[in-house]
LOPA-764879 format. One record per residue: residue number from 1; residue in three letters; y, x, z of N, C-alpha, C, O, CB in turn. Coordinates in steps of 0.02 Angstrom, whole numbers, plus 32768, in hexadecimal, padded with zeros to 4 digits. Glycine has a CB too. Layout:
// residues N
i NUM	aa ALA	n.Y Y	n.X X	n.Z Z	ca.Y Y	ca.X X	ca.Z Z	c.Y Y	c.X X	c.Z Z	o.Y Y	o.X X	o.Z Z	cb.Y Y	cb.X X	cb.Z Z .
...
//
This chain:
// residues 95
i 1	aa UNK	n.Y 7FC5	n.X 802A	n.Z 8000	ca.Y 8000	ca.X 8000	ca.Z 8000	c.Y 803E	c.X 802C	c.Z 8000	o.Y 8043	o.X 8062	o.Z 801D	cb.Y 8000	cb.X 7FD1	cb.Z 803D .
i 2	aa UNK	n.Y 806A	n.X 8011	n.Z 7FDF	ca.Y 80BE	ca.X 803D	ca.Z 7FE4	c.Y 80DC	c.X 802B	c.Z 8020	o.Y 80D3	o.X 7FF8	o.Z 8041	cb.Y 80FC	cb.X 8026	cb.Z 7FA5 .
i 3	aa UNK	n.Y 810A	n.X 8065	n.Z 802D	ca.Y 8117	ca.X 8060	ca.Z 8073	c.Y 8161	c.X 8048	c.Z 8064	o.Y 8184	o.X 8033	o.Z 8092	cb.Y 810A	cb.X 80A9	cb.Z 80A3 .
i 4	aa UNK	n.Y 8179	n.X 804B	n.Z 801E	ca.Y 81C1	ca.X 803F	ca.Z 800D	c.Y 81BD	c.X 800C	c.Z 7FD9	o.Y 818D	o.X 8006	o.Z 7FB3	cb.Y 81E9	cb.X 8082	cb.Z 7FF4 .
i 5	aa UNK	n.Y 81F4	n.X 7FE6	n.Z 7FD7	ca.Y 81F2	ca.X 7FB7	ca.Z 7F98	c.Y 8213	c.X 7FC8	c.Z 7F59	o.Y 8249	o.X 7FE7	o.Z 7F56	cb.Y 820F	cb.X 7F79	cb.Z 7FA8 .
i 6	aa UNK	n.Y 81F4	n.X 7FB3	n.Z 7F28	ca.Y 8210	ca.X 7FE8	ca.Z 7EE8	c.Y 824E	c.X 7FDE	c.Z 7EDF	o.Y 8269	o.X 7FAB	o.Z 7EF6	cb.Y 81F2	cb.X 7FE1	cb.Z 7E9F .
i 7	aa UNK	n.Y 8269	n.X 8002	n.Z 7EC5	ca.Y 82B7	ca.X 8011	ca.Z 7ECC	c.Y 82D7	c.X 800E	c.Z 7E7C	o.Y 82D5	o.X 8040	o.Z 7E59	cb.Y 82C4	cb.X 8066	cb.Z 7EF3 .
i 8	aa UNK	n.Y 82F8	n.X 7FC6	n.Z 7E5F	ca.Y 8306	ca.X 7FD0	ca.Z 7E2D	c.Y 833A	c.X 8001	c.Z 7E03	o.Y 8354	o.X 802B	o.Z 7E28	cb.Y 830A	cb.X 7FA3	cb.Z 7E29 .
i 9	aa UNK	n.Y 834A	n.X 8005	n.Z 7DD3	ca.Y 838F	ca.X 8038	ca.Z 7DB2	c.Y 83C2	c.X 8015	c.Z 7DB2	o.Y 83CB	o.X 7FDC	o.Z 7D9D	cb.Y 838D	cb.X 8054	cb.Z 7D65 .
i 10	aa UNK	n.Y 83EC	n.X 8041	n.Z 7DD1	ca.Y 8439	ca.X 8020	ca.Z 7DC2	c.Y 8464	c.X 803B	c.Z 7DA1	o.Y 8477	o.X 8075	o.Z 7DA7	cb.Y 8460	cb.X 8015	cb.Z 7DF4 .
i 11	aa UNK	n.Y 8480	n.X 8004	n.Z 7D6B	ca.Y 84B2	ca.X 802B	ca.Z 7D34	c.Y 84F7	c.X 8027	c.Z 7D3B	o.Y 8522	o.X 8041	o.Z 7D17	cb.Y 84A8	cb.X 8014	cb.Z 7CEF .
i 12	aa UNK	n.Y 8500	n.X 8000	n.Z 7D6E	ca.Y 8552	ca.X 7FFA	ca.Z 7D64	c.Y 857C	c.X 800B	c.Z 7DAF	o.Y 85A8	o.X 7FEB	o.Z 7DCD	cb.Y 8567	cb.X 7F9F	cb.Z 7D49 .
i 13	aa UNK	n.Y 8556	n.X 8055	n.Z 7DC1	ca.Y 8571	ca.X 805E	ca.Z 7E06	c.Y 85A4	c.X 80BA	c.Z 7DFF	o.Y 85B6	o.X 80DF	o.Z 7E2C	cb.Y 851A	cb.X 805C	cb.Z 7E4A .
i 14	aa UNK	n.Y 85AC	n.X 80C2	n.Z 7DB2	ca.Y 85CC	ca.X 80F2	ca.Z 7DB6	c.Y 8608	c.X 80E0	c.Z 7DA1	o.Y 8613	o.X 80FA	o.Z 7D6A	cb.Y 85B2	cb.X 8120	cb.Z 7D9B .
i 15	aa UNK	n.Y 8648	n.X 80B4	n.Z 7DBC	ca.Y 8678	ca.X 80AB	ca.Z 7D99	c.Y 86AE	c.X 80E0	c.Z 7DC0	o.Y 86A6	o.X 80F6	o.Z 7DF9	cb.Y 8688	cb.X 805D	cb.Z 7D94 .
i 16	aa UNK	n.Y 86E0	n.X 80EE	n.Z 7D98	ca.Y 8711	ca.X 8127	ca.Z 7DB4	c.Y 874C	c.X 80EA	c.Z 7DD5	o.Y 8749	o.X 80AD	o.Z 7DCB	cb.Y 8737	cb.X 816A	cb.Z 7D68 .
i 17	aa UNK	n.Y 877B	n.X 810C	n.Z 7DFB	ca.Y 87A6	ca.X 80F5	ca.Z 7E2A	c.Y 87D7	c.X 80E1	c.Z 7DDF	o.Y 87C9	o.X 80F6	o.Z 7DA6	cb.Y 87C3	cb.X 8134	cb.Z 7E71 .
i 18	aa UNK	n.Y 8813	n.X 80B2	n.Z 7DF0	ca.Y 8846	ca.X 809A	ca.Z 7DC2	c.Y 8875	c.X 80DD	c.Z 7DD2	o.Y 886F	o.X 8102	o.Z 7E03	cb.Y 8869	cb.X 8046	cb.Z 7DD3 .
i 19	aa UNK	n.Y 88AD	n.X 80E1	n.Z 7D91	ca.Y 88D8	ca.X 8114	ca.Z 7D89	c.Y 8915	c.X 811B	c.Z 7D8A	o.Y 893E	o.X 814A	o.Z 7D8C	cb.Y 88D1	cb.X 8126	cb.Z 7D63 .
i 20	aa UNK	n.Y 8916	n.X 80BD	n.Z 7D88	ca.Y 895D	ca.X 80AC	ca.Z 7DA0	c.Y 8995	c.X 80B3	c.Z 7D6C	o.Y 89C7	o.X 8095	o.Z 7D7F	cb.Y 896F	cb.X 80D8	cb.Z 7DDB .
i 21	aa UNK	n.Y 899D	n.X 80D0	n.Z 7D31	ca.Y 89BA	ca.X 80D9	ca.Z 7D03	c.Y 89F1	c.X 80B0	c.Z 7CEF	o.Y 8A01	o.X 807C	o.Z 7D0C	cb.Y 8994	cb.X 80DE	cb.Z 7CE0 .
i 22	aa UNK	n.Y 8A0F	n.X 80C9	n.Z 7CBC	ca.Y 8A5A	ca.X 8097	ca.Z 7CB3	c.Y 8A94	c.X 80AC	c.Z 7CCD	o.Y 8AA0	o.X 80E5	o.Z 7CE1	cb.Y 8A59	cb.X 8052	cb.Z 7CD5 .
i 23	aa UNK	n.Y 8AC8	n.X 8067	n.Z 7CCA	ca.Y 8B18	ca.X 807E	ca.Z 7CBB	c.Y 8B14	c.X 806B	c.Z 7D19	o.Y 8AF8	o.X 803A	o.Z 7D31	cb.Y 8B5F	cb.X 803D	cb.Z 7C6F .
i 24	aa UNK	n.Y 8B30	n.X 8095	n.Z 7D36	ca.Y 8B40	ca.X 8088	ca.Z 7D71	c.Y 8B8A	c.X 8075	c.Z 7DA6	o.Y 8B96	o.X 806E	o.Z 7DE2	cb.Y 8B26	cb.X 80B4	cb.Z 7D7C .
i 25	aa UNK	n.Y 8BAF	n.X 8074	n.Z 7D69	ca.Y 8BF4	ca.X 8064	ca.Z 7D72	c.Y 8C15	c.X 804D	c.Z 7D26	o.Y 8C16	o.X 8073	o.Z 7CF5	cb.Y 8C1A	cb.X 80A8	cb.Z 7D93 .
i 26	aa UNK	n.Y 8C2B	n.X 800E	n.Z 7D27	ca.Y 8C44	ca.X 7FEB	ca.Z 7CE4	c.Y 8C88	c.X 7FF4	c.Z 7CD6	o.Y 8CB0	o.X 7FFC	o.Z 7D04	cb.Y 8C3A	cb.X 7FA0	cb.Z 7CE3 .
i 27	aa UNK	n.Y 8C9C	n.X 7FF5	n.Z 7C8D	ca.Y 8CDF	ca.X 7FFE	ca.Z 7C77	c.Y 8D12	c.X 7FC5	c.Z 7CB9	o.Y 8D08	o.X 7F8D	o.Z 7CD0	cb.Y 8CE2	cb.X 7FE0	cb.Z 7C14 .
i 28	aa UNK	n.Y 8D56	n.X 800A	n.Z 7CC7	ca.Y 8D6E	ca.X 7FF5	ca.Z 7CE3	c.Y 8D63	c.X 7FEF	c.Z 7D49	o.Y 8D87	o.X 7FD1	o.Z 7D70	cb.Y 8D6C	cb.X 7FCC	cb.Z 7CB7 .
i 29	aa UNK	n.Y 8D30	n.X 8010	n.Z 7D55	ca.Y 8D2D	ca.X 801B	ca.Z 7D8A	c.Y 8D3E	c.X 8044	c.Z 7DA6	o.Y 8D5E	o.X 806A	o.Z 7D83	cb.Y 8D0C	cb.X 8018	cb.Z 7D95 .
i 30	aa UNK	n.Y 8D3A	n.X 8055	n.Z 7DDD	ca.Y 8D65	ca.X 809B	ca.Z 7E01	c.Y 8D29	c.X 80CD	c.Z 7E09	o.Y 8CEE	o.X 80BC	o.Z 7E0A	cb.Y 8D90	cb.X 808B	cb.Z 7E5A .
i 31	aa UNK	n.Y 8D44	n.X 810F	n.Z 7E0F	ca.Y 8CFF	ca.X 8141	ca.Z 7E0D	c.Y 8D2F	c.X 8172	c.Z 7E55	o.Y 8D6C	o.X 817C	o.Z 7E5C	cb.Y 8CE8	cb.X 817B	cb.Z 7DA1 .
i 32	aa UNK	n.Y 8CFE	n.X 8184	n.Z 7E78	ca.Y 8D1F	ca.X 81C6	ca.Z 7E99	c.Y 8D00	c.X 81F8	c.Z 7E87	o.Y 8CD2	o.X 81F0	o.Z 7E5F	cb.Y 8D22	cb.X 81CD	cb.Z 7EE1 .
i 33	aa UNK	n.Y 8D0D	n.X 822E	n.Z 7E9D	ca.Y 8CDE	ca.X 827C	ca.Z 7E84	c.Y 8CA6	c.X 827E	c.Z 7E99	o.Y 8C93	o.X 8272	o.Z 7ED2	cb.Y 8CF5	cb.X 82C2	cb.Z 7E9B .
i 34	aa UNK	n.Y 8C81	n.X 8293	n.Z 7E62	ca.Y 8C43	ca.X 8298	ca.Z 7E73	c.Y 8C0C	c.X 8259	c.Z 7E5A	o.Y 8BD5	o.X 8267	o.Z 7E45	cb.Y 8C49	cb.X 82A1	cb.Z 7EBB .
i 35	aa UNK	n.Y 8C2A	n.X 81FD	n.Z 7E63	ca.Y 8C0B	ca.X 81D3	ca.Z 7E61	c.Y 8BE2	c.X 81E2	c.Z 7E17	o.Y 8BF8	o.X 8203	o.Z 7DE8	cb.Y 8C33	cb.X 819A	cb.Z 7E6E .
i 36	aa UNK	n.Y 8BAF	n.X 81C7	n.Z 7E1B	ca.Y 8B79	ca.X 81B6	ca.Z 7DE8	c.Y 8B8C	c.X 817F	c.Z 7DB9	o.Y 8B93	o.X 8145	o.Z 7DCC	cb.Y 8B38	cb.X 81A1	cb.Z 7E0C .
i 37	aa UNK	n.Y 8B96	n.X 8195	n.Z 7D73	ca.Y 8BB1	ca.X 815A	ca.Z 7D3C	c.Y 8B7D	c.X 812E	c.Z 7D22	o.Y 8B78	o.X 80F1	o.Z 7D22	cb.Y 8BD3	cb.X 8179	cb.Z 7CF9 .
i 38	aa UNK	n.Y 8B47	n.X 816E	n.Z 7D02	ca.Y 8B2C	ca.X 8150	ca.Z 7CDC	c.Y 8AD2	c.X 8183	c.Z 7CDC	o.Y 8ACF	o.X 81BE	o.Z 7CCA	cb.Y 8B63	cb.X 814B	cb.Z 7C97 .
i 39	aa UNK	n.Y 8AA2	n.X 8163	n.Z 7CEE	ca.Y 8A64	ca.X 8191	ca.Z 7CEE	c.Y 8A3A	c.X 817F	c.Z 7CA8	o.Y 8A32	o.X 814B	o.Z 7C87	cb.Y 8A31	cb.X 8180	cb.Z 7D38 .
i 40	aa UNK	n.Y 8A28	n.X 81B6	n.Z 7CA3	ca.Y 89F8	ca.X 81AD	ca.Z 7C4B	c.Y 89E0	c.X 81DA	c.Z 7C58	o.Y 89E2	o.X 81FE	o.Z 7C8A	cb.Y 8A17	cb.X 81B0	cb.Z 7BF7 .
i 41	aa UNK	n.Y 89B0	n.X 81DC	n.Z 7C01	ca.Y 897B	ca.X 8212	ca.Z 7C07	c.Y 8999	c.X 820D	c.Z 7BC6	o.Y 89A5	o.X 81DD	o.Z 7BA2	cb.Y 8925	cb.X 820D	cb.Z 7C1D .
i 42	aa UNK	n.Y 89A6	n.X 8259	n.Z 7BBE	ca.Y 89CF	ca.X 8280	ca.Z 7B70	c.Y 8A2A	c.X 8260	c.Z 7B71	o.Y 8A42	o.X 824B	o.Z 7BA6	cb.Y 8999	cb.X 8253	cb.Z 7B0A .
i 43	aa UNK	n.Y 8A4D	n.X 8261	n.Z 7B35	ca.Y 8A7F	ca.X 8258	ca.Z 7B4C	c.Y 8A84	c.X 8222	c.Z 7B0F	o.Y 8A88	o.X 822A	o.Z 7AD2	cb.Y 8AAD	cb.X 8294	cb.Z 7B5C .
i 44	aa UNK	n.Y 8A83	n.X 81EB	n.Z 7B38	ca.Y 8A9F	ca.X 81A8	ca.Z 7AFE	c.Y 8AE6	c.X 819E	c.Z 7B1A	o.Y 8B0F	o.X 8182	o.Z 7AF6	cb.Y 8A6E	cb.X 814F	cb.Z 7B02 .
i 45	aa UNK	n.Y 8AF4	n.X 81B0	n.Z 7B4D	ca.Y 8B44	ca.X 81A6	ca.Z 7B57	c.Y 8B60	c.X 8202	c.Z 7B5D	o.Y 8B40	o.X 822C	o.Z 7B7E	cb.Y 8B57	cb.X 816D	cb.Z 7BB2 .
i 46	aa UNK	n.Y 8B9C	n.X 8212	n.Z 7B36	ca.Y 8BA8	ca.X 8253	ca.Z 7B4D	c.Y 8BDC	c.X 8256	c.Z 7B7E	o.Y 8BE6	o.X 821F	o.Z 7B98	cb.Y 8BB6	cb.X 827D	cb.Z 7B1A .
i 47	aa UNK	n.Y 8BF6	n.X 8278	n.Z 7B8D	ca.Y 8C21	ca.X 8293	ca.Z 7BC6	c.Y 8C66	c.X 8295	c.Z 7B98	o.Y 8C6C	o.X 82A5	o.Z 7B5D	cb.Y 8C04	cb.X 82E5	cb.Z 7BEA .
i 48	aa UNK	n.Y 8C98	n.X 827D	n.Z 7BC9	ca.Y 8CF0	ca.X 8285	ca.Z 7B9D	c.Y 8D05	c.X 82B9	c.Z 7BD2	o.Y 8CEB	o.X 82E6	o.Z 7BF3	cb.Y 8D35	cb.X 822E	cb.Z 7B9B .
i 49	aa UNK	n.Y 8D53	n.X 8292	n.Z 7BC7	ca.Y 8D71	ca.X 82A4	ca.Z 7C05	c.Y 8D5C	c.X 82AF	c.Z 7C4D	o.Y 8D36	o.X 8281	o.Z 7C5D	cb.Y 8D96	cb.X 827F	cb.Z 7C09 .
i 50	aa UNK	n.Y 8D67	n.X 82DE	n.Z 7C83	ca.Y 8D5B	ca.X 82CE	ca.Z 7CC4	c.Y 8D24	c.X 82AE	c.Z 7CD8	o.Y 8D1E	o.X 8288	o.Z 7D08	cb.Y 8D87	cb.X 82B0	cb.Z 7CD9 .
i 51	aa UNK	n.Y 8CE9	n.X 82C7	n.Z 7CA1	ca.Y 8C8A	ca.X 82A1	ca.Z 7CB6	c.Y 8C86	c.X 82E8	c.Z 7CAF	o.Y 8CAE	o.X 8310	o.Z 7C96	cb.Y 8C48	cb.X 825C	cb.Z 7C77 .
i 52	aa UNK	n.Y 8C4D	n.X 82EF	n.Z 7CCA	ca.Y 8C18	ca.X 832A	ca.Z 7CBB	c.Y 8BD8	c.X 831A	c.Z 7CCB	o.Y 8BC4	o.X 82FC	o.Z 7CFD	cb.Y 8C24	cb.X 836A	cb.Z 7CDF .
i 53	aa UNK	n.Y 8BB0	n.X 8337	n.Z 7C8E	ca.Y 8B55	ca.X 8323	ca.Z 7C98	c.Y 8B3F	c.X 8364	c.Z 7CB9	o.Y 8B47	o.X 83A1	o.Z 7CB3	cb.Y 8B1F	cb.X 8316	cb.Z 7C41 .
i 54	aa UNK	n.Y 8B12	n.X 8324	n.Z 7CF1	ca.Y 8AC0	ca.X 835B	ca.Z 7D07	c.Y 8AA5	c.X 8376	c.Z 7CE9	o.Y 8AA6	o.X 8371	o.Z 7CAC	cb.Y 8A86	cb.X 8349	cb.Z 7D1D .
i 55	aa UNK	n.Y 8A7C	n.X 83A3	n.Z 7D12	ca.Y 8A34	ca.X 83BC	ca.Z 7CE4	c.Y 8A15	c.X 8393	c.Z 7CE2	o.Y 89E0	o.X 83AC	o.Z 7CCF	cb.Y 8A07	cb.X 83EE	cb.Z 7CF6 .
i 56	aa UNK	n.Y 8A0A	n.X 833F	n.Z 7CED	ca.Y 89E2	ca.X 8320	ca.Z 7CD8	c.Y 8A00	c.X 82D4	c.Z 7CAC	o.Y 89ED	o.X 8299	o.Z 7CA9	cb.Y 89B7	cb.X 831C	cb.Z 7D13 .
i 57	aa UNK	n.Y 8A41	n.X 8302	n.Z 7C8A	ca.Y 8A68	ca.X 82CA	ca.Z 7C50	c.Y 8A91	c.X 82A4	c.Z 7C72	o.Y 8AB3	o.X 8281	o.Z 7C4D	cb.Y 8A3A	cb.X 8294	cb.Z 7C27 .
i 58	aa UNK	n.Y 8AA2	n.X 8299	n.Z 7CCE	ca.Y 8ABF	ca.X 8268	ca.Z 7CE6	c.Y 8B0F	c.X 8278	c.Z 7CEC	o.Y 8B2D	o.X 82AB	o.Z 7CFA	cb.Y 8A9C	cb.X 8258	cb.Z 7D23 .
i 59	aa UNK	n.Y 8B23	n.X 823F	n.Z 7CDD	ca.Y 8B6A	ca.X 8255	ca.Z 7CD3	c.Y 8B8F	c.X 823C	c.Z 7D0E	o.Y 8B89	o.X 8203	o.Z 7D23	cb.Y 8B89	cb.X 8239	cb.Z 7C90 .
i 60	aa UNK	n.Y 8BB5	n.X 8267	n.Z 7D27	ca.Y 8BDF	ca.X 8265	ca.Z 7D70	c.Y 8C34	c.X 8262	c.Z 7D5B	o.Y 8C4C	o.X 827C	o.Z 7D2A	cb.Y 8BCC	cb.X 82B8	cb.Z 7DA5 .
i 61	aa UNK	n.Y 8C5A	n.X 8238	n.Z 7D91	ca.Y 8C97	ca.X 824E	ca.Z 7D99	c.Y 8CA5	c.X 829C	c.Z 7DAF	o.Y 8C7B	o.X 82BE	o.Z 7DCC	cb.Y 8CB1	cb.X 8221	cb.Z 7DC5 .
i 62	aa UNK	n.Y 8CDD	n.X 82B0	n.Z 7DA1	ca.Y 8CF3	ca.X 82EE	ca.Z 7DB5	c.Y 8D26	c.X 82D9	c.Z 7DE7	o.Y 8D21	o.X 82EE	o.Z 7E21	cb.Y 8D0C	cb.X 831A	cb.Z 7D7B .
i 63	aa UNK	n.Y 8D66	n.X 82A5	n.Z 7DCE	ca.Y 8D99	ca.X 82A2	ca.Z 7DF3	c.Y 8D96	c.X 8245	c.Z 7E0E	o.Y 8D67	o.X 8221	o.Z 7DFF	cb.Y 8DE0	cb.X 82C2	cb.Z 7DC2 .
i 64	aa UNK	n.Y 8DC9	n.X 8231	n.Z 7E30	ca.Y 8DC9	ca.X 81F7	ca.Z 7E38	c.Y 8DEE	c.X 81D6	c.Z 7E0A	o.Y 8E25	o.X 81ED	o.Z 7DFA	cb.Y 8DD7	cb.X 81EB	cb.Z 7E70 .
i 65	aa UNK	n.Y 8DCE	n.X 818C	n.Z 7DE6	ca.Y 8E03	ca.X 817A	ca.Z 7DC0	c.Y 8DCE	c.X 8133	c.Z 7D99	o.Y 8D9D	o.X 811D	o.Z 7DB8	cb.Y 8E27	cb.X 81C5	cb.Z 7D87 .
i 66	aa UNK	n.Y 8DDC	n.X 8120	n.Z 7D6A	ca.Y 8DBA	ca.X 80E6	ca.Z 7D49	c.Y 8D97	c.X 80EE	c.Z 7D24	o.Y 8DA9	o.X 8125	o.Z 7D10	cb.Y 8DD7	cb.X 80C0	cb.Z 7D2E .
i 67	aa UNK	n.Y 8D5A	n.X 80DC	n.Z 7CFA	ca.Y 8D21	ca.X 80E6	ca.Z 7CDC	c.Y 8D52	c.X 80CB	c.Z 7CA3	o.Y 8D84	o.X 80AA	o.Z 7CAF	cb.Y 8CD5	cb.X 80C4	cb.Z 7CF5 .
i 68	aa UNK	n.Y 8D3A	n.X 80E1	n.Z 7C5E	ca.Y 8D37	ca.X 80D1	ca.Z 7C19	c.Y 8D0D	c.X 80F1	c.Z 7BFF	o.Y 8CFA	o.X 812A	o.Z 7C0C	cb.Y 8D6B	cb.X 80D9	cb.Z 7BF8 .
i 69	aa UNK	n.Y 8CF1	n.X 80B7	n.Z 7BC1	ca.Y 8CC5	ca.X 80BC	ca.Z 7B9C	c.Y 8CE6	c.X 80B3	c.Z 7B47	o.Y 8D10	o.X 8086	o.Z 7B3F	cb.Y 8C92	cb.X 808A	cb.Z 7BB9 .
i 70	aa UNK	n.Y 8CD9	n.X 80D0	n.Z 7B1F	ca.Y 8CFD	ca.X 80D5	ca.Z 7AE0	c.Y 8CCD	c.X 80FB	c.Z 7AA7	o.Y 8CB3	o.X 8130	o.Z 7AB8	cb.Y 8D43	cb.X 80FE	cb.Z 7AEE .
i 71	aa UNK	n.Y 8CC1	n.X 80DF	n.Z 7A5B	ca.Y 8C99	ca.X 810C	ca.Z 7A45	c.Y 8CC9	c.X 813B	c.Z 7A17	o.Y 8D06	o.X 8140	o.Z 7A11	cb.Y 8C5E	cb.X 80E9	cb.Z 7A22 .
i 72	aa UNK	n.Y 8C8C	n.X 815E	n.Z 79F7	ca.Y 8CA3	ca.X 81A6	ca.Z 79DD	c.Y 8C80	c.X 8199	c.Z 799E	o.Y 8C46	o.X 8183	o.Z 799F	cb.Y 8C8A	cb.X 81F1	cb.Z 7A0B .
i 73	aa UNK	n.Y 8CAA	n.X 81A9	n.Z 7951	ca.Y 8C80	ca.X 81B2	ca.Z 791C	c.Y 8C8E	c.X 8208	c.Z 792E	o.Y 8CBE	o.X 8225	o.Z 7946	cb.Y 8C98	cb.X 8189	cb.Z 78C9 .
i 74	aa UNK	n.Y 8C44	n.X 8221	n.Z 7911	ca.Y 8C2E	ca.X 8257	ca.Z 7910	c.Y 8BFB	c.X 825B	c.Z 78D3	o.Y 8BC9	o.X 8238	o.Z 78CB	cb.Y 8C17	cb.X 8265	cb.Z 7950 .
i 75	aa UNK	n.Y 8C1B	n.X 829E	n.Z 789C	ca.Y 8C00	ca.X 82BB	ca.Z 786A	c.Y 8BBE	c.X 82EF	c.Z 786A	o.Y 8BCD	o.X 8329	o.Z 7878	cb.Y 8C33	cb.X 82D5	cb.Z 7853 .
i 76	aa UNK	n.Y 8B88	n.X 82E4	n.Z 7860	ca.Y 8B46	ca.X 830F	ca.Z 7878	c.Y 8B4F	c.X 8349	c.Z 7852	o.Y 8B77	o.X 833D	o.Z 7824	cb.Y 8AF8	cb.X 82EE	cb.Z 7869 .
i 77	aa UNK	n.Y 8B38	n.X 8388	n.Z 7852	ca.Y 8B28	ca.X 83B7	ca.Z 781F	c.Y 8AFF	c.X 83A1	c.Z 77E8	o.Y 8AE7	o.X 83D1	o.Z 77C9	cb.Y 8B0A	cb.X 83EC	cb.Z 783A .
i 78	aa UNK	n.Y 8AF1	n.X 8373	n.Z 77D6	ca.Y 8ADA	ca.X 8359	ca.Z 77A6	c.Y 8B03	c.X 8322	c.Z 777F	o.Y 8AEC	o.X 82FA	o.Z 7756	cb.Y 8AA3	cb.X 8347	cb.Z 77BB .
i 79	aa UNK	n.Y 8B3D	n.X 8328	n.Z 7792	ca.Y 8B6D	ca.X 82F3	ca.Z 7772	c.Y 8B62	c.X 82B4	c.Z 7780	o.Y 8B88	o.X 828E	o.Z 7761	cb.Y 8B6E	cb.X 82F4	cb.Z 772D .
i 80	aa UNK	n.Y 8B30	n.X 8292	n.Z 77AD	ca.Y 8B2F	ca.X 823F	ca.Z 77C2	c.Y 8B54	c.X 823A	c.Z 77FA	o.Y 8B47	o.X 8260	o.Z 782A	cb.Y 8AE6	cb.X 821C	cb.Z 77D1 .
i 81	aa UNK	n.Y 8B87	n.X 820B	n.Z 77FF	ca.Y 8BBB	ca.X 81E4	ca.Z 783B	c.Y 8B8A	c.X 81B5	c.Z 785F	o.Y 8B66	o.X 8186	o.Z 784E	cb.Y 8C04	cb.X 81AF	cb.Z 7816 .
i 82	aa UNK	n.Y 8B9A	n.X 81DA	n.Z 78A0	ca.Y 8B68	ca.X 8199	ca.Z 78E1	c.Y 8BA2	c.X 818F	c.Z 7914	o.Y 8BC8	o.X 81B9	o.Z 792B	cb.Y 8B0D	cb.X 81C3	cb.Z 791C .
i 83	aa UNK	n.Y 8B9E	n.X 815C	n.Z 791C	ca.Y 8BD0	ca.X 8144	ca.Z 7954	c.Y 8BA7	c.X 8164	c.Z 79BF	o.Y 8B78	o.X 8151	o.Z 79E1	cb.Y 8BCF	cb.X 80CB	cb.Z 7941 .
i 84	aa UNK	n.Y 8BC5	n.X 8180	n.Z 79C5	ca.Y 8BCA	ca.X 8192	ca.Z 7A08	c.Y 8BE8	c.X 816D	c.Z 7A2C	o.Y 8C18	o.X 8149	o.Z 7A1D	cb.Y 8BE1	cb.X 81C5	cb.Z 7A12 .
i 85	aa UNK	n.Y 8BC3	n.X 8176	n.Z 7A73	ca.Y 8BF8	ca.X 813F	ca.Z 7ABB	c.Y 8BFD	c.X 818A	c.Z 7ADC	o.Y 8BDA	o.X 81BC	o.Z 7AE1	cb.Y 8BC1	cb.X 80E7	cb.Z 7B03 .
i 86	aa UNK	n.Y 8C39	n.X 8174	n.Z 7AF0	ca.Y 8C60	ca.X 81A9	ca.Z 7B1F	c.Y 8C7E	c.X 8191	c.Z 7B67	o.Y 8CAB	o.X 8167	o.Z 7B67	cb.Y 8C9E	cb.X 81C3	cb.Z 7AF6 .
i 87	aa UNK	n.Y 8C64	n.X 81AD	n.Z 7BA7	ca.Y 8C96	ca.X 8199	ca.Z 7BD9	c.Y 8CA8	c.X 81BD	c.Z 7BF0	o.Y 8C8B	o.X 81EC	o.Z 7C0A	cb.Y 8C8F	cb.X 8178	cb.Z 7C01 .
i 88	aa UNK	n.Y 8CFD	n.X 81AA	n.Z 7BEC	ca.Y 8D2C	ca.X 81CA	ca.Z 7C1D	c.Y 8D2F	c.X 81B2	c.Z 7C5D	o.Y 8D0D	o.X 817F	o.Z 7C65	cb.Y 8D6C	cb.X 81C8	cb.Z 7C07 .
i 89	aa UNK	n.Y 8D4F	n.X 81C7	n.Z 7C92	ca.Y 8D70	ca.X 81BF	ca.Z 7CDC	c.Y 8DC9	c.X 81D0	c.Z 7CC8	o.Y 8DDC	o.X 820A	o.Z 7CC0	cb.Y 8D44	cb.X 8205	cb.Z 7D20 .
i 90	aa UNK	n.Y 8DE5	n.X 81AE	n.Z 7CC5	ca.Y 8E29	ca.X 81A5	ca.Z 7CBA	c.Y 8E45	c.X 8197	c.Z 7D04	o.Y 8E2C	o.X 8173	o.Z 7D2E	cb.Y 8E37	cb.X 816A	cb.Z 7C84 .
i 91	aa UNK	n.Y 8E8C	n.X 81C4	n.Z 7D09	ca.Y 8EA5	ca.X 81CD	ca.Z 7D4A	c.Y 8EC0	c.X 817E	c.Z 7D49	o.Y 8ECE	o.X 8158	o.Z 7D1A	cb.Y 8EE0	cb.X 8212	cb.Z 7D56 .
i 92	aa UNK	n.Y 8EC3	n.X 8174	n.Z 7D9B	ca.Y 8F08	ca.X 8136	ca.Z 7DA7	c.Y 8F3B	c.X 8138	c.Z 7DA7	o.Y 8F56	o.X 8160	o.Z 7DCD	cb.Y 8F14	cb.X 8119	cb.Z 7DD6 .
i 93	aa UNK	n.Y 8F69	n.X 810A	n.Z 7D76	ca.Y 8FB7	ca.X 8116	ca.Z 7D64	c.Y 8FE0	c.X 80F1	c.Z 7D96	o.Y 8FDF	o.X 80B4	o.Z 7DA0	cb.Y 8FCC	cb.X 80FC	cb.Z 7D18 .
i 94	aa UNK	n.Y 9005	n.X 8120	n.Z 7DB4	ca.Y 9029	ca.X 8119	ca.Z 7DE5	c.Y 9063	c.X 80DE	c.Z 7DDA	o.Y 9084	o.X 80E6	o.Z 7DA7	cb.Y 9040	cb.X 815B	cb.Z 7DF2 .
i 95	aa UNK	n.Y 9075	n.X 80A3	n.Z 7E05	ca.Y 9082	ca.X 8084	ca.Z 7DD4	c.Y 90D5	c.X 805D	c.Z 7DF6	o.Y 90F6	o.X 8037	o.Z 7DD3	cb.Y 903B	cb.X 8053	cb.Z 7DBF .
//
């Protein structure tokens, strides 16, 4: 007699943790230094003004000020035009 009961296969117990990805602050919001804009994997959004990307593509405020989002035509070395998104952090106008 078995001393254990058979033990079926399981296929759906290796799932990885979520990554959380995306825009993390929307046109027109306030950013302070440092805050987290936007997380990706590669760069579908690039860096403007007063952003700077991680080593892992995430794009941060530098200074305090308002999020914008705006695209970019950009010419490839191969002569085809692709439209780019760009975000800036634009200072607050003193008012």
């Amino acid at each position: 007699m078995a001393h254990t009961k058979a033990g079926g296969s399981v296929k759906n117990l290796n799932t990885s943790n979520p990554k959380y990805l995306g825009i993390k602050l929307a046109d027109g919001q306030a950013a302070a230094p440092g805050m987290i804009i936007v997380r990706q994997r590669g760069t579908k959004y690039d860096a403007g003004a007063n952003v700077q990307v991680g080593k892992d593509h995430t794009l941060f405020s530098l200074i305090e000020g308002r999020v914008s989002f705006r695209d970019y035509r950009k010419t490839n070395f191969t002569g085809i035009t692709r439209t780019k998104k760009i975000v800036d952090v634009l200072p607050f106008v003193a008012a």
